[in-house]
BALUMKOL-379902 format. One record per residue: x, y negated, z negated of N, C-alpha, C in turn; residue number from 0. Coordinates in steps of 0.05 Angstrom, whole numbers, m for minus. Example, Ala and Ser with C-alpha at 12.3 -4.5 7.8 and 13.67 -1.06 7.14 Angstrom:
264,114,m156,246,90,m156,264,66,m156,0
257,45,m142,273,21,m143,258,m1,m157,1
//
This chain:
m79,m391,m149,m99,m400,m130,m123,m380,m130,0
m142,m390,m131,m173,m373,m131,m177,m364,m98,1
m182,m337,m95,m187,m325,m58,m219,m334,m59,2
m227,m353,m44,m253,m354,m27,m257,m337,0,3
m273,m318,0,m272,m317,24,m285,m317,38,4
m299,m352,41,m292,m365,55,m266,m379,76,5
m246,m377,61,m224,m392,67,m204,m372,69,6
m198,m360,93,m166,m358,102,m139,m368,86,7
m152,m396,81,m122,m408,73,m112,m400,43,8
m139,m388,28,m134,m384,m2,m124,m349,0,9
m129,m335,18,m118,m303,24,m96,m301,15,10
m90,m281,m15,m63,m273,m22,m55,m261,m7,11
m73,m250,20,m47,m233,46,m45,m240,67,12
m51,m274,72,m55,m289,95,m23,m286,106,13
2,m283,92,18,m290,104,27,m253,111,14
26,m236,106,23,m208,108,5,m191,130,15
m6,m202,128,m31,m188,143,m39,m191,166,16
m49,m174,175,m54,m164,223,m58,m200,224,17
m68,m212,215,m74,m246,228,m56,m267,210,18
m28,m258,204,m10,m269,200,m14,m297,224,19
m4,m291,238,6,m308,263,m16,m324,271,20
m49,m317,267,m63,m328,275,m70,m366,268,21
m74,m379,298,m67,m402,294,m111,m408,286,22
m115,m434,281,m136,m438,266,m160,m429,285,23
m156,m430,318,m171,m432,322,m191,m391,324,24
m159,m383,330,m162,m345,327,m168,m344,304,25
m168,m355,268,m176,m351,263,m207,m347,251,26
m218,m370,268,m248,m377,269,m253,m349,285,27
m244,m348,310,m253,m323,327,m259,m294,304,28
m231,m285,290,m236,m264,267,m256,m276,253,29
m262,m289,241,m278,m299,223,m307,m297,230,30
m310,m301,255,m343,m283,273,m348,m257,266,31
m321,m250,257,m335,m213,263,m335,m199,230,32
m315,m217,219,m307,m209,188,m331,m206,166,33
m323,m182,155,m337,m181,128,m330,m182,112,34
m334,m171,83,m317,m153,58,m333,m142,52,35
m317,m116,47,m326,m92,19,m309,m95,2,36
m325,m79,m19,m314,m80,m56,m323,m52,m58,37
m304,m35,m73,m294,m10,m79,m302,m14,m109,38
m312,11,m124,m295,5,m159,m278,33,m149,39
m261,38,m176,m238,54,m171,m252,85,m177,40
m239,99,m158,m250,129,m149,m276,131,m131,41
m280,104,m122,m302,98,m92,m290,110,m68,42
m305,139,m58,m293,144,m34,m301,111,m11,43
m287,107,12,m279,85,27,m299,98,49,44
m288,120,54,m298,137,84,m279,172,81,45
m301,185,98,m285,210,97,m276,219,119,46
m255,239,115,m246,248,146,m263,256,165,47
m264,246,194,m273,257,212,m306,239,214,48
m306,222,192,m341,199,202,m331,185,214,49
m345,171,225,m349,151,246,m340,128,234,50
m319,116,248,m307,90,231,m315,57,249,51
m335,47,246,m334,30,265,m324,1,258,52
m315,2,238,m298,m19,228,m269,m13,218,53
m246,m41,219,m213,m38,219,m217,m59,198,54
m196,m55,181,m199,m72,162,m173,m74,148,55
m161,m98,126,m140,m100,109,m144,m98,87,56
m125,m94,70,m132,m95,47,m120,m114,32,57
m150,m130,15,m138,m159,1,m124,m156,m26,58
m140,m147,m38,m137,m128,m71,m144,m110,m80,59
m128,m90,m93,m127,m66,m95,m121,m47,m83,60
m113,m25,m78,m100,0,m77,m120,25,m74,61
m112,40,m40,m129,57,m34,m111,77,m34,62
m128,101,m28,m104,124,m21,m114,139,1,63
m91,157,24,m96,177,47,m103,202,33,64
m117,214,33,m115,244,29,m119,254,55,65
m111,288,63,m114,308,76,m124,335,68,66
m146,343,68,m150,376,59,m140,392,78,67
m132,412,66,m119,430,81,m143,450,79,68
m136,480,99,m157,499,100,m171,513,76,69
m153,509,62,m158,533,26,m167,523,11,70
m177,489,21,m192,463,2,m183,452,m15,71
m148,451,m18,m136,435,m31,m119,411,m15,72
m127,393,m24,m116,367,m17,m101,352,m22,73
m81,341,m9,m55,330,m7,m54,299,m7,74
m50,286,m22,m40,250,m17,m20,245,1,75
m33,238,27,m2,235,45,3,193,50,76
m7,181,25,1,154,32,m14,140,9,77
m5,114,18,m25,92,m4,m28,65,15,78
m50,58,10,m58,32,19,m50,4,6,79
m36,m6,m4,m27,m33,m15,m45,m50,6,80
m50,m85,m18,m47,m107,m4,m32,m113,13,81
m40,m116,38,m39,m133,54,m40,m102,84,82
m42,m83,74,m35,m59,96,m63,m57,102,83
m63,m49,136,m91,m43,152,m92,m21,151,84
m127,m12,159,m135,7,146,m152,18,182,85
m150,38,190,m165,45,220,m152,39,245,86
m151,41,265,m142,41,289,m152,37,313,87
m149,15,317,m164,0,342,m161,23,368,88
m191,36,378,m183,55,402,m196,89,382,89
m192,80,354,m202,108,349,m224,111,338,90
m246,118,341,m276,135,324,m273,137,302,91
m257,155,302,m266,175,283,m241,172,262,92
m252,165,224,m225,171,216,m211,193,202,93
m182,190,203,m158,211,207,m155,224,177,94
m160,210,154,m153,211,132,m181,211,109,95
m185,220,91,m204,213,65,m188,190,54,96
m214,164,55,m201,142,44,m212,129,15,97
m189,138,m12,m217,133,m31,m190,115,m48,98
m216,87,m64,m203,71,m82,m197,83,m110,99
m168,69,m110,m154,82,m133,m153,64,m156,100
m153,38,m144,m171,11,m175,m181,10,m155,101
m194,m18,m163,m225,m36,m157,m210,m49,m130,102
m225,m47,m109,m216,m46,m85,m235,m66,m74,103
m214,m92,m46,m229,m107,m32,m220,m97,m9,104
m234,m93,16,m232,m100,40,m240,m119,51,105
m211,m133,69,m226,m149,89,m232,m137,123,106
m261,m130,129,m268,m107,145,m277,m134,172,107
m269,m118,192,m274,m130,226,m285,m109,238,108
m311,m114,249,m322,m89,266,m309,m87,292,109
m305,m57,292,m280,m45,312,m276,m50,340,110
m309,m49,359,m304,m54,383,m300,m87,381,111
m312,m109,372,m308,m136,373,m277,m132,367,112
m263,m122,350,m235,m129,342,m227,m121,362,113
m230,m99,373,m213,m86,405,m209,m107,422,114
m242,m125,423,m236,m146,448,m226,m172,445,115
m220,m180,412,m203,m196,408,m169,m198,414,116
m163,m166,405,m136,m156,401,m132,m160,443,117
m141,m156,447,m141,m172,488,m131,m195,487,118
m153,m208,475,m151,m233,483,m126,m250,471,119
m116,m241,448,m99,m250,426,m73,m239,424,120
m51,m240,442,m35,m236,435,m16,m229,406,121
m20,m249,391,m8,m257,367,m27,m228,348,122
m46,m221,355,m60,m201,332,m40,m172,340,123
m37,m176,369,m41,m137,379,m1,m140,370,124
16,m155,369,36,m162,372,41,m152,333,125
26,m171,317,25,m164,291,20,m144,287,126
4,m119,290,m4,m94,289,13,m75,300,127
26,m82,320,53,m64,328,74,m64,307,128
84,m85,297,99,m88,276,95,m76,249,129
72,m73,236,54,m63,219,55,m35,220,130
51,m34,241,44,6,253,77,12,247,131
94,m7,260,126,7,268,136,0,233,132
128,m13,212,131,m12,190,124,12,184,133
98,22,177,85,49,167,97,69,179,134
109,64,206,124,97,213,149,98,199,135
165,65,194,191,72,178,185,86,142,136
158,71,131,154,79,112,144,111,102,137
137,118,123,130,149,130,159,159,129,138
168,151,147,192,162,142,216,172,118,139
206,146,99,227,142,77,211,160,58,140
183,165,57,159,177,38,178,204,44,141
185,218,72,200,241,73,214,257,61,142
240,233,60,258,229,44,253,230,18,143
233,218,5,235,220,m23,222,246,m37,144
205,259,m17,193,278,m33,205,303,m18,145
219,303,m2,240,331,15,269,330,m5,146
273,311,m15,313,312,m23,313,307,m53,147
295,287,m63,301,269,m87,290,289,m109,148
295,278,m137,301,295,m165,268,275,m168,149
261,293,m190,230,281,m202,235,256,m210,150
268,246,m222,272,220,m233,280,200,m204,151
282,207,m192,296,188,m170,259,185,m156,152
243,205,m151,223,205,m141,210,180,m163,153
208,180,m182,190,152,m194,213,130,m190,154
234,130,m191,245,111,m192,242,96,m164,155
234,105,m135,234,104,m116,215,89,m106,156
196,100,m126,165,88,m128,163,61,m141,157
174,68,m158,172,40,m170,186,11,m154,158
205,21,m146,222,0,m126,209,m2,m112,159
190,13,m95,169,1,m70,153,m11,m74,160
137,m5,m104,117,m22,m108,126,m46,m120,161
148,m51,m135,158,m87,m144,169,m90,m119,162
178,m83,m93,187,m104,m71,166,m107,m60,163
136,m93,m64,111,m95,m49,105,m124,m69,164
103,m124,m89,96,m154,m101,108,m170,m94,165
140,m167,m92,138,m192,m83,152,m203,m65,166
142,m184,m40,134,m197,m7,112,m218,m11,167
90,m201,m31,60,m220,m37,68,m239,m37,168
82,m239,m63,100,m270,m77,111,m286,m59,169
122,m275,m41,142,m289,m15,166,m295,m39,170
177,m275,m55,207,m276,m62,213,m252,m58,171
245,m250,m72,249,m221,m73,262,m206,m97,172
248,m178,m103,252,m175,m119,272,m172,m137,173
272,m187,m156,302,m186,m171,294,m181,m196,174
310,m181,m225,308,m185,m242,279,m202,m259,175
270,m182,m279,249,m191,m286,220,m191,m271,176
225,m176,m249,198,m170,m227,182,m156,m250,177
155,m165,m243,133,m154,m259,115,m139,m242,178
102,m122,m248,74,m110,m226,52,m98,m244,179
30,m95,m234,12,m82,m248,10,m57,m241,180
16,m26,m247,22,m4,m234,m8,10,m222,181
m12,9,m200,m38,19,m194,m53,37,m191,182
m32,64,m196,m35,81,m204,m36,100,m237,183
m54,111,m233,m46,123,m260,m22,140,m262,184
m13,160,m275,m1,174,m283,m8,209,m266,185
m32,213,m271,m44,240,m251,m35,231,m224,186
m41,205,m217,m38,198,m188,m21,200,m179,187
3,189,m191,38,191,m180,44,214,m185,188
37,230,m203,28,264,m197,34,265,m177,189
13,267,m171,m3,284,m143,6,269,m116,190
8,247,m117,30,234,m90,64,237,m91,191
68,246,m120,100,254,m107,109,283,m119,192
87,300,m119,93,335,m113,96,336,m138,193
87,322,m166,97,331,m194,79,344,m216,194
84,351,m235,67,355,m255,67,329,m263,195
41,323,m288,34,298,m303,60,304,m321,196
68,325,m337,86,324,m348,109,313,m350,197
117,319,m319,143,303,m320,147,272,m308,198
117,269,m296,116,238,m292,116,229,m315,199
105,237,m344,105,227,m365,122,224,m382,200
150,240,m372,171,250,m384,188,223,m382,201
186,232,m349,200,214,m345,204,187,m337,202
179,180,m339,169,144,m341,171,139,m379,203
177,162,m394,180,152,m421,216,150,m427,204
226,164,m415,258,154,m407,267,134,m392,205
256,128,m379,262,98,m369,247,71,m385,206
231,82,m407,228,60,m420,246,53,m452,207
250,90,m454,274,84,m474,300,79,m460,208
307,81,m449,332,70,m435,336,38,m421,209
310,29,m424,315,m3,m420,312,m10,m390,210
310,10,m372,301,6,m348,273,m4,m335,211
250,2,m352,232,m14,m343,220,m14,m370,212
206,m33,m377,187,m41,m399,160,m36,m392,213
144,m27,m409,120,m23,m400,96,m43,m415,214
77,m56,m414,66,m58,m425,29,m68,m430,215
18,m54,m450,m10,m48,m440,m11,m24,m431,216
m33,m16,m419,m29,7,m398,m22,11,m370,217
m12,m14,m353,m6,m8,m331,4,m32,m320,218
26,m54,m337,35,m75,m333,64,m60,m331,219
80,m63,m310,104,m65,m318,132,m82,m312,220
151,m75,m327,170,m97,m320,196,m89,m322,221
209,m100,m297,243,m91,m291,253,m113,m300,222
272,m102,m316,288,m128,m327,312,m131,m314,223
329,m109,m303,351,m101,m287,342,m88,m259,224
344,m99,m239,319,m84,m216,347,m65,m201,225
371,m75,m212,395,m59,m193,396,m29,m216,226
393,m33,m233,390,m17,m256,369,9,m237,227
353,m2,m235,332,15,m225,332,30,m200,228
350,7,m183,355,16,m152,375,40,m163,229
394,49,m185,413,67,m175,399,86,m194,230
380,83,m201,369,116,m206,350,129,m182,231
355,107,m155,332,117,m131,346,143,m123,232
379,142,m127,388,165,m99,396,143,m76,233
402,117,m77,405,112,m46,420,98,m57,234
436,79,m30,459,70,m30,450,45,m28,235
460,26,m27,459,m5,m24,445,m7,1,236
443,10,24,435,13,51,407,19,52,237
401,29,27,375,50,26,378,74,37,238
400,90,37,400,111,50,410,128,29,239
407,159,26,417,168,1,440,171,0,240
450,173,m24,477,190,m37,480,211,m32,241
513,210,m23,510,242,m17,529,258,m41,242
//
């Protein structure tokens, strides 16, 4: 299906995203205030601490959180996937350096109109709690992977979040033969899970000689065994680790 956007109904993150729930007529109301931006990849978004007067989702493509620390080196503390909101209704100013890592769409709502929708709209402020209480579990598990796990369980970890992130898109689940386009480079999963390029390279080339994921092109890839993959995470059937 081709995204107009124009049309809501063609949105690959209509069923994902803060206006999931929204019935036709809330979404005319969003649709008053909505824009888009377009990123190309390594487009800062916004920097920490400017003035953010728009909240927004993301339709396509992949952003990233950074944090500088005092000594001017900076830390990746997250990633933005399709269908995840971006700002915080109630805040100014934003928390994070937000720059595209591919070619990036936002769908952007200016902030105070969205504040006085999220009033009026149950179904939006209701979706956004859920979203938020997602990102704290996912914060949480980000902990986990980069406090306990081996460099190989750390990609392997990654990789499982980004094929079950496809395909929520998809509305299946991921099994066998899941495909994704990896949206990161190689420096990038670096630098978001505490590694050298080396051994991301190492060891994304052992999992392709070993039959665990197929790669192909430069950033297509494919699980042919996705349980294969789940037991090089470190976790248990529960998602919780091995002890």
């Amino acid at each position: 299906m081709t995204f107009d956007p124009k049309d809501c109904g063609t949105c690959p993150i209509r069923h994902r995203a803060v206006c999931a729930r929204c019935e036709a007529d809330e979404l005319e109301t969003l649709d008053s205030i909505k824009f888009y931006r377009s990123f190309e990849a390594g487009q800062p978004v916004i920097w920490s601490g400017d003035t953010m007067d728009f909240v927004a989702s993301v339709v396509t493509g992949v952003a990233s959180l950074s944090q500088a620390m005092e000594d001017g080196r900076t830390q990746m503390v997250g990633l933005l996937l399709p269908s995840d909101f971006l700002g915080r209704p109630g805040r100014e100013f934003a928390a994070y350096d937000v720059v595209a890592v591919s070619n990036l769409t936002l769908c952007c709502f200016r902030r105070k109109p969205f504040e006085n929708i999220m009033l009026q709209t149950p179904h939006i402020g209701q979706r956004l709690l859920e979203m938020t209480l997602d990102e704290l579990d996912a914060a949480r598990e980000w902990m986990l992977i980069l406090g306990r796990k081996t460099a190989r369980e750390k990609i392997a970890s990654l990789l499982t979040i980004l094929a079950r992130r496809e395909a929520s898109l998809a509305l299946q689940t991921a099994e066998n033969g899941t495909s994704f386009e990896l949206p990161l480079t190689r420096e990038a999963m670096a630098d978001y899970l505490g590694l050298t390029l080396e051994t991301v390279s190492r060891q994304m080339s052992a999992f392709k000689r070993e039959g665990i994921v197929l790669l192909e092109g430069k950033r297509k890839v494919i699980i042919p065994d996705f349980d294969a993959l789940m037991a090089e995470t470190g976790d248990d059937a529960d998602g919780g680790m091995v002890s």
